[in-house]
N, C-alpha and C positions, 0 to 999 in steps of 0.2 A: 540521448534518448529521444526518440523520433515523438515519442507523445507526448513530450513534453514542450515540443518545436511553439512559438509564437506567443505567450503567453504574458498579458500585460499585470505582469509581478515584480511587486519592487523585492525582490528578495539577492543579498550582500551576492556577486557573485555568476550571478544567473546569466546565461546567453540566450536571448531569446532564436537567436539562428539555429543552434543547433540542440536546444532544451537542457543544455548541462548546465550545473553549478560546478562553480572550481572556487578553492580552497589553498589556502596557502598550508604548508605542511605542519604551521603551529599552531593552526586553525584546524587542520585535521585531529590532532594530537587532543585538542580542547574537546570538538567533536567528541572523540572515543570516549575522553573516560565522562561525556557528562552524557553519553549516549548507550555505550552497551551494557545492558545487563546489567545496572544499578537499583532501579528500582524497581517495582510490579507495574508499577504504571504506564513507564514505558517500556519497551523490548524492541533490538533489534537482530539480525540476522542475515547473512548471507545467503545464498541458496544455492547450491551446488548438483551436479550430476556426477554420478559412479566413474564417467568418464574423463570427464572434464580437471584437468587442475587447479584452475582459476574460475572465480563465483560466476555465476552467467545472471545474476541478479541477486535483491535482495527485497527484504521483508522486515516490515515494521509497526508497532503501533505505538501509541505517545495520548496521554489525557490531556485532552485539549479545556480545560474546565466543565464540557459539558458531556462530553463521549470521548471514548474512546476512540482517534481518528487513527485511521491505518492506511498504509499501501501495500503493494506488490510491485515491482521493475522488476521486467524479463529485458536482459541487453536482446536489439533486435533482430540477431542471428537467430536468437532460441524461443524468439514467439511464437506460438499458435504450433507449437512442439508438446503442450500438455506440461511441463513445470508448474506453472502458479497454481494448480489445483492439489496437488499433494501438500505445496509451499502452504497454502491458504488452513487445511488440514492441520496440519503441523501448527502453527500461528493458533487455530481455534484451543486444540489440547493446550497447549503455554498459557495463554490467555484465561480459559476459562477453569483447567484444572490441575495446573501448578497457580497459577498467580491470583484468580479469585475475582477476577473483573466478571463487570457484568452485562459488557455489551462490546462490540466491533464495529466500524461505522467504518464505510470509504464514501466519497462522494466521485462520481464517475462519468463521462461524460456519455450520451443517451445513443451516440454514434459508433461506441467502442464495443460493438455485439457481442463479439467470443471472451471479453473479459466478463460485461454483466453475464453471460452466461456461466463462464466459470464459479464467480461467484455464488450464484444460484446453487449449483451442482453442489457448493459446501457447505448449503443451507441457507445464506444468508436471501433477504427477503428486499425488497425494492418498496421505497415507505414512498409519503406521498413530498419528501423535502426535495425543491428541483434548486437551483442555482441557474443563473446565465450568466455567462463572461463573454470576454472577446480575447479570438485565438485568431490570431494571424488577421486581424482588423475585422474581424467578422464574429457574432454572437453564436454564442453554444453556450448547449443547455444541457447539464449533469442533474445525476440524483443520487443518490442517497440510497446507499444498500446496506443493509443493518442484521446483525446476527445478534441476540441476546445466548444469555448464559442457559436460562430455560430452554432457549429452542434448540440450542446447542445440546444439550441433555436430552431432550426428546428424540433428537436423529441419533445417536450415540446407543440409546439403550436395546 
């Protein structure tokens, strides 16, 4: 995953070369069943095309004690193809009217235009939370895009 490339995280796993996590297959296994579709709080998913056999990305959110933190991964064949907005869609209905949460949060980096854009398109709103890290020995600076369950419902009706 290209946007994940360089990133100083100690996370079990992680390649900073090429941005992937790898997993050993009992590690997967643990993964799944404490990850899909067990609780409201988290959710995860696949994302697929009409065409496609194999997922071209996936979609998730997980309460992090304070929000609800979420992503979207387009593998990067199928970026800037329009997926993550219908994906994003999809994720808000789960979220806010099967499972009852009351917010959506990603934090995003301020350089990634067509995703905050995407974003936007499905409502969600750009607060004033920024972050700076260093990616590839150099600082970037993210923010914080947030969809509540109200403002969800006010585009919806």
């Amino acid at each position: 995953m290209i946007h994940n490339i360089g990133y100083d995280v100690d996370i079990k796993g992680y390649n900073r070369e090429d941005g992937t996590i790898t997993k050993t297959d009992e590690e997967m296994v643990e993964w799944y069943h404490n990850w899909v579709n067990k609780e409201t709080d988290k959710y995860f998913a696949y994302i697929y095309s009409t065409s496609e056999d194999e997922p071209l990305g996936e979609i998730y959110y997980q309460y992090d004690g304070k929000v609800h933190s979420m992503g979207v991964f387009i593998r990067n064949e199928y970026r800037g193809k329009g997926y993550s907005y219908p994906a994003l869609l999809e994720l808000e209905k789960i979220a806010f009217e099967k499972n009852n949460i009351s917010e959506l949060s990603d934090i995003i980096p301020i350089n990634r235009v067509a995703a905050i854009k995407s974003f936007e398109k499905a409502g969600f709103t750009q607060t004033e939370m920024e972050i700076t890290d260093k990616r590839l020995g150099k600082e970037q600076i993210s923010r914080q895009l947030l969809i509540t369950k109200e403002m969800y419902f006010k585009k919806v009706e």
